[in-house]
FIKEKE-212069 format. One record per residue: residue number from 1; residue in three letters; chain; x, y, z of N, C-alpha, C, O, CB in turn. Coordinates in pm, whole numbers. Glycine has a CB too. Example, Ala and Ser with C-alpha at 12.3 -4.5 7.8 and 13.67 -1.06 7.14 Angstrom:
% FIKEKE-212069
+-----+------+-------+--------+--------+--------+--------+--------+--------+--------+--------+--------+--------+--------+--------+--------+--------+--------+
|  nr | rest | kette |    n.u |    n.v |    n.w |   ca.u |   ca.v |   ca.w |    c.u |    c.v |    c.w |    o.u |    o.v |    o.w |   cb.u |   cb.v |   cb.w |
+-----+------+-------+--------+--------+--------+--------+--------+--------+--------+--------+--------+--------+--------+--------+--------+--------+--------+
|   1 |  ALA |     A |   1319 |   -569 |    780 |   1230 |   -450 |    780 |   1320 |   -330 |    780 |   1424 |   -332 |    846 |   1131 |   -447 |    905 |
|   2 |  SER |     A |   1285 |   -225 |    708 |   1367 |   -106 |    714 |   1290 |      3 |    787 |   1341 |    114 |    804 |   1408 |    -60 |    572 |
+-----+------+-------+--------+--------+--------+--------+--------+--------+--------+--------+--------+--------+--------+--------+--------+--------+--------+
% end
This chain:
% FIKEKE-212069
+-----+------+-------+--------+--------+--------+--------+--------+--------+--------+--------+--------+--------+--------+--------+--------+--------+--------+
|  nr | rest | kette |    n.u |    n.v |    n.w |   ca.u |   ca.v |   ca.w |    c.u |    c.v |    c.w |    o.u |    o.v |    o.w |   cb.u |   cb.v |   cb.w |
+-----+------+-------+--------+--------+--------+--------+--------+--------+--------+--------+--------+--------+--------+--------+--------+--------+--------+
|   1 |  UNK |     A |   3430 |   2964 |    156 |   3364 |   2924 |    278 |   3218 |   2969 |    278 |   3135 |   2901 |    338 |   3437 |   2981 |    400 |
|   2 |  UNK |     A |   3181 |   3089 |    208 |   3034 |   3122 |    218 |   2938 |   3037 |    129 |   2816 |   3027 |    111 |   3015 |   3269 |    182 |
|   3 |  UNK |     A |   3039 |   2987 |     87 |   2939 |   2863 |    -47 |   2876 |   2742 |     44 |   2775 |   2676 |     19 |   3075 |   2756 |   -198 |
|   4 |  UNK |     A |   2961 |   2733 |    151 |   2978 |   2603 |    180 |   2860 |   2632 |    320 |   2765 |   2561 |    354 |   3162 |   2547 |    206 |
|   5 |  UNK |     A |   2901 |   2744 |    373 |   2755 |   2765 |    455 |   2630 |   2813 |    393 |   2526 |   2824 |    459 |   2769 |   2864 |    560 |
|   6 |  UNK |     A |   2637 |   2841 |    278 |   2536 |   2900 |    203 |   2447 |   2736 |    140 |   2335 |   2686 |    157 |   2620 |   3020 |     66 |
|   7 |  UNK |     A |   2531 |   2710 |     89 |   2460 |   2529 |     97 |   2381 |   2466 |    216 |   2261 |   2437 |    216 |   2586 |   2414 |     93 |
|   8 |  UNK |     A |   2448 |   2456 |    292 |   2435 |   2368 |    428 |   2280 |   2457 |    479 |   2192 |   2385 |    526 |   2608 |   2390 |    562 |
|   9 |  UNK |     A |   2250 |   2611 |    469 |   2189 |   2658 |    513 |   2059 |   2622 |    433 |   1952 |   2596 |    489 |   2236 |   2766 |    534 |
|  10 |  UNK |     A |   2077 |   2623 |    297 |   1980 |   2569 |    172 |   1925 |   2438 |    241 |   1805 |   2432 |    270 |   2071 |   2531 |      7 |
|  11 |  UNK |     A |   1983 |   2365 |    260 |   1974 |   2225 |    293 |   1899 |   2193 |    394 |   1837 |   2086 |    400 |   2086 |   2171 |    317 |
|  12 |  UNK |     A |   1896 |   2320 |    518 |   1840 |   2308 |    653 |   1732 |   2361 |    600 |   1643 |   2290 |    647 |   1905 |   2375 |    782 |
|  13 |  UNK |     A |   1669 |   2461 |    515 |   1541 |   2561 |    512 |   1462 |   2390 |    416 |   1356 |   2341 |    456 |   1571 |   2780 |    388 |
|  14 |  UNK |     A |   1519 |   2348 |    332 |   1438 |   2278 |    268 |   1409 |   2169 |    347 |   1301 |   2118 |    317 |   1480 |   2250 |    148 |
|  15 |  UNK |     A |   1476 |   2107 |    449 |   1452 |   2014 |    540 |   1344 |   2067 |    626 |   1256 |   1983 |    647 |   1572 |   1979 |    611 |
|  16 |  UNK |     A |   1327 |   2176 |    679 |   1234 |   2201 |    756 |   1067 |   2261 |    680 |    969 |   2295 |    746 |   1309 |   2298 |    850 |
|  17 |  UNK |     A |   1080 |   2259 |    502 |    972 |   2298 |    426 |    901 |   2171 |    437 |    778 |   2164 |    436 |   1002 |   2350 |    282 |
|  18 |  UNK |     A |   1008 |   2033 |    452 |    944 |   1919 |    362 |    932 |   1802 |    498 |    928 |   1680 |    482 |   1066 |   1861 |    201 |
|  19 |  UNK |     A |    929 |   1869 |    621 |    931 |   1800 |    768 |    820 |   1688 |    749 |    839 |   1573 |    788 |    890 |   1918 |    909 |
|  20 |  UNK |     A |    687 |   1733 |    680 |    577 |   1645 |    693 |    623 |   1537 |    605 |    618 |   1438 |    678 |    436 |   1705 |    657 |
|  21 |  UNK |     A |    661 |   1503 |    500 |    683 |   1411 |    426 |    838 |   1339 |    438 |    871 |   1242 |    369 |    649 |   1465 |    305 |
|  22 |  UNK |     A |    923 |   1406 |    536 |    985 |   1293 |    605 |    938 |   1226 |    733 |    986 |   1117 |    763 |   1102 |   1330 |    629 |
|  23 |  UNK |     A |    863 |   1275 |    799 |    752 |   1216 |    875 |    749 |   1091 |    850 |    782 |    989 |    910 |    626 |   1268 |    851 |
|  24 |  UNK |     A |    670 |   1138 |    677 |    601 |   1002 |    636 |    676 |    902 |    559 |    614 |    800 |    526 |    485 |   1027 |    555 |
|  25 |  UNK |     A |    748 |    909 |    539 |    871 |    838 |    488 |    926 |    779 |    615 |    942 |    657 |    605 |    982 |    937 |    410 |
|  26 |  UNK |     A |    958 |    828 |    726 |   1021 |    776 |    837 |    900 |    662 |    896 |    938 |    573 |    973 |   1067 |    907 |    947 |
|  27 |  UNK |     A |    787 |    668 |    864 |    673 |    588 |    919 |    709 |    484 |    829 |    740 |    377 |    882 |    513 |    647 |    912 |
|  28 |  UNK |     A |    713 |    494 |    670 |    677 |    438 |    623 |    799 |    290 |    608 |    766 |    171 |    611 |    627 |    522 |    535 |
|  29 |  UNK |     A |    965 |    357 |    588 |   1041 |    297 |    641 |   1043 |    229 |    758 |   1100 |    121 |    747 |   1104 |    351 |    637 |
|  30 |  UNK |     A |    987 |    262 |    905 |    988 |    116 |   1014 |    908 |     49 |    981 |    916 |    -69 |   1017 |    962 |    119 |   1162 |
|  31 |  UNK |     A |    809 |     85 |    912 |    716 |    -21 |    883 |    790 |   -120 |    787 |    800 |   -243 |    786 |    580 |     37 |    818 |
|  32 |  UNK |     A |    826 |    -41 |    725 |    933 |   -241 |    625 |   1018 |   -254 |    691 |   1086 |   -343 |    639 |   1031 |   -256 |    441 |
|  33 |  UNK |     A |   1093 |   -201 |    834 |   1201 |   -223 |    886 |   1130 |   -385 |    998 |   1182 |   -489 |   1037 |   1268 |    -55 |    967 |
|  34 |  UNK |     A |   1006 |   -332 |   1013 |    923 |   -419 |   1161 |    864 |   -536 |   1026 |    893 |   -653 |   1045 |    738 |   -289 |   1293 |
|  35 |  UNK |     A |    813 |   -515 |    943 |    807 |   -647 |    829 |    888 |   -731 |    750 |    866 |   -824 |    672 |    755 |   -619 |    740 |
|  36 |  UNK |     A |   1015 |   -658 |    803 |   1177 |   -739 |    755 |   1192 |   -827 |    879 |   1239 |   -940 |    867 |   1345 |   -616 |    738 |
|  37 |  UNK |     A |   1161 |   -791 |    972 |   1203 |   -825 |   1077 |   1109 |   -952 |   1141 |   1158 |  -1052 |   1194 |   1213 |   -703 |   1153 |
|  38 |  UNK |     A |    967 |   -927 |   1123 |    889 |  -1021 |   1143 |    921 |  -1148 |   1021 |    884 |  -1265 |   1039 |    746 |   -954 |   1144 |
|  39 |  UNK |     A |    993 |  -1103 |    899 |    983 |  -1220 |    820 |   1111 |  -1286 |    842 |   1140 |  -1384 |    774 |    953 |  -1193 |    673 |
|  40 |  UNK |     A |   1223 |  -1221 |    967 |   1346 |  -1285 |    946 |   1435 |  -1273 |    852 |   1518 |  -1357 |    817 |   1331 |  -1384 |    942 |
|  41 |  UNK |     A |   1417 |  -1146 |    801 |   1499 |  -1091 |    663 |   1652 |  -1131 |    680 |   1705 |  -1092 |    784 |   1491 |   -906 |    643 |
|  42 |  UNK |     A |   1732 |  -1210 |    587 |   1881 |  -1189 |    592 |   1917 |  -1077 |    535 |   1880 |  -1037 |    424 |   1955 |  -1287 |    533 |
|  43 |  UNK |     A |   2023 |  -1002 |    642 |   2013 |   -846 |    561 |   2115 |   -872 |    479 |   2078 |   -850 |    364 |   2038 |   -690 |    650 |
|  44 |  UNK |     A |   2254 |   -917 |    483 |   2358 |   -919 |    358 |   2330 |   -989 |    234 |   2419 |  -1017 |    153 |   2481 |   -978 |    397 |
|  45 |  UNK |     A |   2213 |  -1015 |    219 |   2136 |  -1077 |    110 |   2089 |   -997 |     44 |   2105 |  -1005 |    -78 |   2043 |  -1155 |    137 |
|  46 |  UNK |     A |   2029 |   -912 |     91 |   1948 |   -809 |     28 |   2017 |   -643 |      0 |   1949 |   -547 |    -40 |   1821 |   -803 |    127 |
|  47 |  UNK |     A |   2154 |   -639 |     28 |   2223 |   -524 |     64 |   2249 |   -479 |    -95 |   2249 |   -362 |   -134 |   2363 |   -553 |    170 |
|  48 |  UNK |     A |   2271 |   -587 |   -171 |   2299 |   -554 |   -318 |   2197 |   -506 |   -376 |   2219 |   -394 |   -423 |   2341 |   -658 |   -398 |
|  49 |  UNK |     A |   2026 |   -570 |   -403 |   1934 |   -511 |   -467 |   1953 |   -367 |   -393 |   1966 |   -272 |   -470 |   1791 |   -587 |   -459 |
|  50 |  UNK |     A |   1958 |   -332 |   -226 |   1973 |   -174 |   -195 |   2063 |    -96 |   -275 |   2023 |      5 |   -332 |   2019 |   -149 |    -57 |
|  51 |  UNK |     A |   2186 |   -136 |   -285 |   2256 |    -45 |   -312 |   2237 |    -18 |   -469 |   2235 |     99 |   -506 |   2384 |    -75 |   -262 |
|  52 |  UNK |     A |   2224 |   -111 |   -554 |   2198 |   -107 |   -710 |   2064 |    -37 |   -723 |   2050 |     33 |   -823 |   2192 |   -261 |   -784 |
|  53 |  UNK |     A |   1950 |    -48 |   -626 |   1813 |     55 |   -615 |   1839 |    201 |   -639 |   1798 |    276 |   -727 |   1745 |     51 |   -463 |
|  54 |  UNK |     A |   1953 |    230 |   -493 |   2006 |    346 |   -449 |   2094 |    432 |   -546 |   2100 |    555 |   -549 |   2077 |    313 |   -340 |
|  55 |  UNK |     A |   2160 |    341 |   -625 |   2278 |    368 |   -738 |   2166 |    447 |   -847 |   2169 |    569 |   -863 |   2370 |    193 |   -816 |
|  56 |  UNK |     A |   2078 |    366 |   -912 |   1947 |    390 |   -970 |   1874 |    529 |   -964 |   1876 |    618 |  -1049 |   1864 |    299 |   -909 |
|  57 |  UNK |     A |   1820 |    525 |   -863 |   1783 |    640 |   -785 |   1872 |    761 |   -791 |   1806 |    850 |   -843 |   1772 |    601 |   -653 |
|  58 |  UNK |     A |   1961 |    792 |   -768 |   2047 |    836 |   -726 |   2101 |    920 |   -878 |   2135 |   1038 |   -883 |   2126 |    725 |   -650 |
|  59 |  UNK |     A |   2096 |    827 |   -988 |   2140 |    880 |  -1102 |   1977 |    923 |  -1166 |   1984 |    999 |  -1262 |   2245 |    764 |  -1193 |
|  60 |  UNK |     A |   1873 |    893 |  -1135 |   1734 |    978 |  -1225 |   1728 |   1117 |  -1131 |   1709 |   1228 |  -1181 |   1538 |    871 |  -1217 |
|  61 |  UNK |     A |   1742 |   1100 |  -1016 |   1725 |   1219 |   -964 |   1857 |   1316 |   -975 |   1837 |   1428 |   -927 |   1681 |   1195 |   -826 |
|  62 |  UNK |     A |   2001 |   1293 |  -1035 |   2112 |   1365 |  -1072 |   2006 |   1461 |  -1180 |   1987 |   1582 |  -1180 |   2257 |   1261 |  -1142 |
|  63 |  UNK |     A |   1955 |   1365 |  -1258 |   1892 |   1428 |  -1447 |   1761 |   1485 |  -1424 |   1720 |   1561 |  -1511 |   1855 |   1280 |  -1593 |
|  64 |  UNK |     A |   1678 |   1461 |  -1312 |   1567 |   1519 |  -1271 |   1535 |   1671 |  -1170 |   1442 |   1752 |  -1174 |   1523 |   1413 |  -1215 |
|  65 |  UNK |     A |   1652 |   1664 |  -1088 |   1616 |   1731 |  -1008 |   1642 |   1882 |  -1065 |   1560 |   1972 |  -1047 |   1674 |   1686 |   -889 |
|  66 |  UNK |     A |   1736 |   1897 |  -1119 |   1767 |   2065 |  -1226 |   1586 |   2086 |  -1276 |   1517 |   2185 |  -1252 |   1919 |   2028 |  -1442 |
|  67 |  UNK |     A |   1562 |   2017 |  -1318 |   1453 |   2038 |  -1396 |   1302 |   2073 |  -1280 |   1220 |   2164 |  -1290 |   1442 |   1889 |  -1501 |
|  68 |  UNK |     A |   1311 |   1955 |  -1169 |   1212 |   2013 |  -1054 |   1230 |   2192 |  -1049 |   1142 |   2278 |  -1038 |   1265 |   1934 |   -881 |
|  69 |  UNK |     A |   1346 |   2203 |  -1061 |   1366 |   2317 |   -968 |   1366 |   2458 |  -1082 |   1408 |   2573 |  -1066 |   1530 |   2293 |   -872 |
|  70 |  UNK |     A |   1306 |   2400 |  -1186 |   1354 |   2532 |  -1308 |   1478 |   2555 |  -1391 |   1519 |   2652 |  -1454 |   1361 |   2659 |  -1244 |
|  71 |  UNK |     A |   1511 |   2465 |  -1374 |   1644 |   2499 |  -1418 |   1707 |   2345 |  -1480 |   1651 |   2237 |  -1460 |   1738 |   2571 |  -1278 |
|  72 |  UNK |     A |   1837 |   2362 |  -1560 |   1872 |   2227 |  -1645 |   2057 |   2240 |  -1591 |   2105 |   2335 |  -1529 |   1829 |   2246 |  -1872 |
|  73 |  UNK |     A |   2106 |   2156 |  -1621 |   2232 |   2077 |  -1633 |   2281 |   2155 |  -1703 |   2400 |   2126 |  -1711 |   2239 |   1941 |  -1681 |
|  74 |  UNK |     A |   2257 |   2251 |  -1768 |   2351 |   2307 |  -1852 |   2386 |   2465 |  -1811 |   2458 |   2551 |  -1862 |   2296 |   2293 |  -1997 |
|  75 |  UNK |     A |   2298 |   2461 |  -1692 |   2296 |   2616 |  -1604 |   2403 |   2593 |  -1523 |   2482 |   2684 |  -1498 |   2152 |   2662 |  -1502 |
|  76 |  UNK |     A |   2415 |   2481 |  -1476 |   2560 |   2463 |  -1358 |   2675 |   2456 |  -1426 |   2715 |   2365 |  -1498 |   2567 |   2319 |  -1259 |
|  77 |  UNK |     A |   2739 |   2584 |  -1393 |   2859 |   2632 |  -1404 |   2961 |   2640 |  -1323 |   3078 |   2632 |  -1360 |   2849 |   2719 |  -1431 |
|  78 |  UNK |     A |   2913 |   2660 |  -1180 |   3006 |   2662 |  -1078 |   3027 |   2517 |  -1001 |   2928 |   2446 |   -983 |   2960 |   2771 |   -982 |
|  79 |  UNK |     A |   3179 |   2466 |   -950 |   3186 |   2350 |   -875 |   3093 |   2314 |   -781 |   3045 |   2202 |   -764 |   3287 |   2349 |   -820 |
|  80 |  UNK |     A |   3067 |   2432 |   -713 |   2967 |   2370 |   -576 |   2803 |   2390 |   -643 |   2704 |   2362 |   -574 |   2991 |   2493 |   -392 |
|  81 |  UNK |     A |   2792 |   2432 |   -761 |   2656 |   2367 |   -801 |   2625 |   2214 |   -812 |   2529 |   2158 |   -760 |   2626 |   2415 |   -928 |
|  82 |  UNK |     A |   2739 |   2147 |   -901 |   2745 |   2005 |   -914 |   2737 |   1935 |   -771 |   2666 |   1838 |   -744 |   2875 |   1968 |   -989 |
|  83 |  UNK |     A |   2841 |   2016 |   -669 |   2872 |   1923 |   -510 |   2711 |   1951 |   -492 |   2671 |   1847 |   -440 |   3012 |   2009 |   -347 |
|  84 |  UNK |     A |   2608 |   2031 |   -509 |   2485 |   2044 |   -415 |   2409 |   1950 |   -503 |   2325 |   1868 |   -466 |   2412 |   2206 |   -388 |
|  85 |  UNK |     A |   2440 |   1967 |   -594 |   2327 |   1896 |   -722 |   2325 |   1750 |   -700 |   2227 |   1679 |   -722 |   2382 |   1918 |   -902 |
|  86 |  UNK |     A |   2504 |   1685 |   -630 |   2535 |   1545 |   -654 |   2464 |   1486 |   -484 |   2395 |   1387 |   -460 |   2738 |   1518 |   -690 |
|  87 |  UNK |     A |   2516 |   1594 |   -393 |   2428 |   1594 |   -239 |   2288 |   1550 |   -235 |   2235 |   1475 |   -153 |   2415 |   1741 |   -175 |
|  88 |  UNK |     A |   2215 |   1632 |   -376 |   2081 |   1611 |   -328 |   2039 |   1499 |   -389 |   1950 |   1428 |   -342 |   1990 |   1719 |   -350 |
|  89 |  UNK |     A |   2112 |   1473 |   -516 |   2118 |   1321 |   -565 |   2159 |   1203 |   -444 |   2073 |   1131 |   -392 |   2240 |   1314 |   -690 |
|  90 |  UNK |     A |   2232 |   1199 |   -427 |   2256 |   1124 |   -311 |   2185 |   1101 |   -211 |   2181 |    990 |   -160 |   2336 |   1156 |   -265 |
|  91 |  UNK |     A |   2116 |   1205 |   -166 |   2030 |   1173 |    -27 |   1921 |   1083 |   -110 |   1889 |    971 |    -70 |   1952 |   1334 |     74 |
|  92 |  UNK |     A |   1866 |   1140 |   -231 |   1771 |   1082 |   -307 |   1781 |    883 |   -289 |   1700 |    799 |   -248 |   1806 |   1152 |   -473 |
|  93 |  UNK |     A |   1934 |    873 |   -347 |   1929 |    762 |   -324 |   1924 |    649 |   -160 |   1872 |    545 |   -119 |   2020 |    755 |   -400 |
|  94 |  UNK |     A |   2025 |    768 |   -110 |   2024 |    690 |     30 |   1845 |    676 |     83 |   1826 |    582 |    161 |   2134 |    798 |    162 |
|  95 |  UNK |     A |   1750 |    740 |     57 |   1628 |    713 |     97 |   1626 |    597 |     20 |   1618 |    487 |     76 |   1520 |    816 |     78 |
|  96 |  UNK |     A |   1634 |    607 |   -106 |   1532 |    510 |   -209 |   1643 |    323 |   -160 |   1591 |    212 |   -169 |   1554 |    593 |   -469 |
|  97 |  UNK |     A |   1735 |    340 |   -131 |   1814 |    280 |    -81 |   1783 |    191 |     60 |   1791 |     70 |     81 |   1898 |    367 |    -77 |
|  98 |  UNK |     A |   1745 |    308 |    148 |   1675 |    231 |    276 |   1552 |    175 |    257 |   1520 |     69 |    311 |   1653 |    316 |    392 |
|  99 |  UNK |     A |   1474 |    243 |    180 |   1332 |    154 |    182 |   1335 |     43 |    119 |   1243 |    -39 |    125 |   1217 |    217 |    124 |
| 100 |  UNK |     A |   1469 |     24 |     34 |   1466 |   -117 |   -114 |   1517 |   -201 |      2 |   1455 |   -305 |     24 |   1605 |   -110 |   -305 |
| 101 |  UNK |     A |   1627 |   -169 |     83 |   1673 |   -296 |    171 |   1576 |   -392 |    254 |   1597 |   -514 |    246 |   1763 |   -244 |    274 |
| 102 |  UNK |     A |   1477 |   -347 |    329 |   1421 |   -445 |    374 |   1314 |   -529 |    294 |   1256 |   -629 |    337 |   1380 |   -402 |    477 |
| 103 |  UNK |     A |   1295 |   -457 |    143 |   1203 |   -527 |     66 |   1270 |   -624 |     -2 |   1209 |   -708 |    -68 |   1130 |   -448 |    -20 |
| 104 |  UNK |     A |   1411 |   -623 |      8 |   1525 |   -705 |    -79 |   1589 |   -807 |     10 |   1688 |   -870 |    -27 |   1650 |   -605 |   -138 |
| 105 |  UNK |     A |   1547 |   -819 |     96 |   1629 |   -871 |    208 |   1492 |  -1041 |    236 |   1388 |  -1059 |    300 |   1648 |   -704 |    379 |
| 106 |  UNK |     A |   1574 |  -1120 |    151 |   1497 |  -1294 |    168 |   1490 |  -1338 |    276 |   1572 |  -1320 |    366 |   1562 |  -1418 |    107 |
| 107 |  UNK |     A |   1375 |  -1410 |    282 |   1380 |  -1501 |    408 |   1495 |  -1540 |    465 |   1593 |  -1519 |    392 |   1322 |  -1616 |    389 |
| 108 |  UNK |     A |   1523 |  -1599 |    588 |   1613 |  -1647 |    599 |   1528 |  -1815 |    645 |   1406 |  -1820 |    666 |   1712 |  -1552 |    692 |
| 109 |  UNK |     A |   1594 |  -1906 |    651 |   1543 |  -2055 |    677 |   1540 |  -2097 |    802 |   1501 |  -2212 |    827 |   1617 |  -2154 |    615 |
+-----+------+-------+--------+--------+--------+--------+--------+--------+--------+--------+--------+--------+--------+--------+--------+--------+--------+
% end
């Protein structure tokens, strides 16, 4: 159990280091959300380039992020290194994921 708040707590300190640049990410996302929207985007059209973006994403930052941080893939030894390692992969993608959808998302007629 202390792993699991010991994570979650990791997770909150780095969320609040990196506040300005989800800021700007959150700007930068309505802005393709309000240019999807002005172009009439079909969204189940475009849901596949997201998720195959996100999938993408998701696996460079699995192989990248050990290395941001000092450290390699071959240092994680313990289970909940991989669960934090695969977490932060993941969010990686779910961003890279939201911003690909409204750029993937075609006219509609």
């Amino acid at each position: 159990m202390y792993e699991i708040w010991l994570g979650i707590n990791i997770f909150y300190e780095l969320a609040l280091m990196y506040l300005p640049l989800l800021f700007v990410l959150f700007v930068v996302w309505a802005g393709l959300m309000v240019y999807a929207f002005q172009k009439k985007a079909c969204w189940s059209k475009g849901i596949k380039g997201a998720i195959i973006g996100g999938i993408i994403a998701t696996i460079i930052a699995f192989l990248v992020v050990p290395g941001m941080t000092k450290s390699s893939l071959s240092e994680l030894g313990y289970w909940f290194d991989y669960v934090a390692l695969l977490g932060i992969a993941s969010m990686y993608g779910a961003v890279a994921a939201a911003l690909i959808w409204p750029l993937s998302s075609p006219k509609t007629r």
